[in-house]
C-alpha positions in Angstrom: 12.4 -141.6 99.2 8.8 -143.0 98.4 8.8 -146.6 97.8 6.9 -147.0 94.2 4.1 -149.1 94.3 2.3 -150.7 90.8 -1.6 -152.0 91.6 -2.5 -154.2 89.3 -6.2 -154.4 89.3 -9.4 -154.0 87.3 -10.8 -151.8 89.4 -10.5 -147.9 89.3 -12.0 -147.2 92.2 -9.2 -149.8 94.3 -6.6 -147.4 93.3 -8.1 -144.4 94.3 -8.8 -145.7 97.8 -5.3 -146.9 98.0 -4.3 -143.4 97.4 -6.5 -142.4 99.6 -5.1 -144.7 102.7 -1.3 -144.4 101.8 -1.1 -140.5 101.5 1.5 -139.4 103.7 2.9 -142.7 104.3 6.0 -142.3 101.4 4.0 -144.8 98.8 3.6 -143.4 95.2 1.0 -145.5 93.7 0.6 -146.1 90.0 -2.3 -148.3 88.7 -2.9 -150.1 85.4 -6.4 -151.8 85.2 -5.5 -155.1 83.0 -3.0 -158.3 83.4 -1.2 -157.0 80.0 -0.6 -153.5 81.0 0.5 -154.6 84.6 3.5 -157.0 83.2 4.3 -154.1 80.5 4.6 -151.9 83.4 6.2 -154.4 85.6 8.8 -154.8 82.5 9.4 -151.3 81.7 9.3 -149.5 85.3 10.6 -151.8 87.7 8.4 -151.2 90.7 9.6 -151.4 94.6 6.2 -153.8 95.0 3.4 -154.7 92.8 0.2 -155.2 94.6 -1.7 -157.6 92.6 -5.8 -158.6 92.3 -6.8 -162.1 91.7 -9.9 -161.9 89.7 -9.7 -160.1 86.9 -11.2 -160.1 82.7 -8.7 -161.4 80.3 -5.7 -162.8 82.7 -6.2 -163.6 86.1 -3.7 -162.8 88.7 -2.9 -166.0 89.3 -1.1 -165.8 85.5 0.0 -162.4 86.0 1.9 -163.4 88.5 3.6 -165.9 87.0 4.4 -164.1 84.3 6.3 -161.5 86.1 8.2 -163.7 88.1 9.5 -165.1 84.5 11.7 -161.8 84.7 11.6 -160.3 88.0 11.9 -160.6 91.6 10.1 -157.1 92.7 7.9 -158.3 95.9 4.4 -159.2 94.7 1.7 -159.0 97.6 -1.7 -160.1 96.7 -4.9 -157.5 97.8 -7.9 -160.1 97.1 -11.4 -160.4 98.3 -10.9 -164.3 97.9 -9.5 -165.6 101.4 -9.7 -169.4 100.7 -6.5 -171.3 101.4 -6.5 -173.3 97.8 -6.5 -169.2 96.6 -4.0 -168.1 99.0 -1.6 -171.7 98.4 -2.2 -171.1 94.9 -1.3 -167.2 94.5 2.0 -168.2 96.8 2.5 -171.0 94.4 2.7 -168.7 91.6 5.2 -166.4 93.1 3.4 -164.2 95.1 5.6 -163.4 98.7 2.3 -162.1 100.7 -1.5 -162.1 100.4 -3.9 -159.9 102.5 -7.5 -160.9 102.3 -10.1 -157.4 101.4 -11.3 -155.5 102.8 -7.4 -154.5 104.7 -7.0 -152.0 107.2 -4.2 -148.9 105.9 -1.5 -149.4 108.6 -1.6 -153.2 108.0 -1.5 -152.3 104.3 1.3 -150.0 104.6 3.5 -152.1 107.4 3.0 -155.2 104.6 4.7 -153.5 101.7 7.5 -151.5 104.2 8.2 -155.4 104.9 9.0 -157.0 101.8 10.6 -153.7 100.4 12.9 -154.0 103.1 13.5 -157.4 102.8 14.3 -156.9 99.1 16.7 -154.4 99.7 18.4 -157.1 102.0 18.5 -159.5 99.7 20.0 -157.3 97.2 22.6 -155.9 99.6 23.3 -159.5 100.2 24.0 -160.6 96.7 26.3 -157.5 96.5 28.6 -158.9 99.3 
């Protein structure tokens, strides 16, 4: 079963590459380009992980984030360019459960998300119990 993946990120060309590195790898990636549409989709879909940029028009990541976690617990792992620690402390602040600085390396990408899925589904399992 492909784990469903939701990018978040202003940037077209992002999700085409991310297509591109996790063919083959059971990721389905679906990508919305703006804050608004990412916590609509967030809302309505319910993702296995949202990857999530920092700097985008409108909201910023940092607020996306927190707005999702307002109504969900799906892993969020942040893809950024920005690798300062007050950007990382602050992305983990708002809710994020893993940032990976850009440019990332596919098998890195793809061993990062298998992670927190699986530690999601523990969790879950767990609450079951």
């Amino acid at each position: 079963m492909a784990v469903e993946i939701l990018l978040i990120d202003d940037d077209p060309d992002l999700s085409i590459m991310l297509r591109t590195l996790l063919r083959g790898k059971d990721f389905q990636v679906k990508a919305v380009f703006s804050g608004e549409e990412g916590i609509q989709s967030c809302r309505e879909e319910e993702p296995d992980v949202v990857i999530l940029d920092l700097l985008m028009p409108e909201m910023d990541g940092w607020e996306v984030c927190e707005k999702i976690r307002e109504f969900s617990d799906v892993p969020i792992l942040i893809l950024s360019a920005l690798g300062s620690p007050a950007s990382v402390a602050r992305a983990l602040d708002a809710g994020a459960d893993d940032y990976l600085i850009k440019p990332i390396h596919a098998s890195l990408l793809a061993s990062r998300l298998r992670t927190l899925v699986r530690r999601t589904l523990v969790l879950q399992e767990q609450k079951v119990a």
